[in-house]
C-alpha positions as CSV (number, residue, x, y, z in Angstrom):
1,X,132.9,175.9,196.6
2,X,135.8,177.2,198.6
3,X,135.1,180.6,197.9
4,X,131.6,180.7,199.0
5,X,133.3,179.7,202.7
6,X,135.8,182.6,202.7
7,X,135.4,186.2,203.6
8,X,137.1,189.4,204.2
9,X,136.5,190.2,207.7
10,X,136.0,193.7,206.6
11,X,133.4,192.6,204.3
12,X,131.2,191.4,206.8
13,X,132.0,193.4,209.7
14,X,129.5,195.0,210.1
15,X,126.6,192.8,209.5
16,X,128.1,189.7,211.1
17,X,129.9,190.2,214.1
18,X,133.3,188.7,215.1
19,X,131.1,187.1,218.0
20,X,128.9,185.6,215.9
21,X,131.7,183.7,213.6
22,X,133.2,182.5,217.5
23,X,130.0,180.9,218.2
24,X,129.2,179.3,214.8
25,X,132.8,178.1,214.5
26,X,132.6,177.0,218.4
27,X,128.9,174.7,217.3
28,X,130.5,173.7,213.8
29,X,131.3,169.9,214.1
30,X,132.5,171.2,210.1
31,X,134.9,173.8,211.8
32,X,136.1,171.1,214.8
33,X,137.7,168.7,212.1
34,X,139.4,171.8,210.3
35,X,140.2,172.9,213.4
36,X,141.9,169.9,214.2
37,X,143.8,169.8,211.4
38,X,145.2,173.1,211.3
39,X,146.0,172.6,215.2
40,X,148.0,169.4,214.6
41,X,149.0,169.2,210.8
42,X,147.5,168.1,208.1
43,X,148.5,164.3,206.9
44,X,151.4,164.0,204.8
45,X,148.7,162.8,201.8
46,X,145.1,163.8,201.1
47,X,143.9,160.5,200.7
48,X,144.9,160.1,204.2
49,X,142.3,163.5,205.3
50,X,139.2,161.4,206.7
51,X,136.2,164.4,206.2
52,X,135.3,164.7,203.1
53,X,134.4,168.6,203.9
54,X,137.8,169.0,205.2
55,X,139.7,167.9,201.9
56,X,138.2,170.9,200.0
57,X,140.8,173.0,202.3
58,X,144.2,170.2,201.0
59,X,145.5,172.9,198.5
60,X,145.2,176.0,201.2
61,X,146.1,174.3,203.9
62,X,149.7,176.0,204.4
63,X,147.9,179.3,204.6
64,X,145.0,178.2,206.9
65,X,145.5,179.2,210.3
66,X,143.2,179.4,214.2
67,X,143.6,182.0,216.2
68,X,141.0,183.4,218.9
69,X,138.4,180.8,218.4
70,X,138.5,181.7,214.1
71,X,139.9,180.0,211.5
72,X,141.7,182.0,208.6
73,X,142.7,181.6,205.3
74,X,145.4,184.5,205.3
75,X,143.5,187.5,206.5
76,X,139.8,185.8,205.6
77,X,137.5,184.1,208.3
78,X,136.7,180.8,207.2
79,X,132.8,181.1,207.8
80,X,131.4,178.4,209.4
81,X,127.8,176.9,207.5
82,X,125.5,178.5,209.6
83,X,126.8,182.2,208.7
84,X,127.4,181.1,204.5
85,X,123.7,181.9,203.2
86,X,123.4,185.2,205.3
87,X,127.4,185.6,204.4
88,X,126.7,185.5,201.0
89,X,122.9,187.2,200.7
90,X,125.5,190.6,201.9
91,X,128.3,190.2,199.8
92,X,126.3,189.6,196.5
């Protein structure tokens, strides 16, 4: 399931912009709690992670990061649910 939510930027770059992943992260309630959690730390246990679509993310989170309005998995956008079905129409 994780790996239907992360893409190589270059992957997608030219079908979904970089502004387009800003303003579906920026309307994602999804993205806000990951955000929030990469902002301030995961808890120190994942039973202590209250979204359940946040604890898919427990066994990357030391490689998650934000930066510019994205969030990243290494050097892969995290793409926010509104971008997945068009995300993965192009890369399959």
């Amino acid at each position: 399931v994780l790996s239907s939510q992360i893409c190589s930027v270059s992957e997608i770059s030219s079908i979904i912009t970089l502004q387009r992943i800003l303003s579906a992260t920026c309307n994602d309630l999804h993205c806000h709690d990951l955000i929030e959690l990469v902002s301030n730390g995961f808890p120190k246990h994942k039973k202590d992670i209250d979204t359940v679509h946040t604890i898919q993310f427990w066994e990357v989170r030391h490689r998650l990061s934000y930066s510019t309005g994205v969030i990243f998995l290494g050097m892969r956008a995290v793409i926010p649910r509104r971008l997945r079905a068009e995300t993965q129409k192009f890369i399959h």
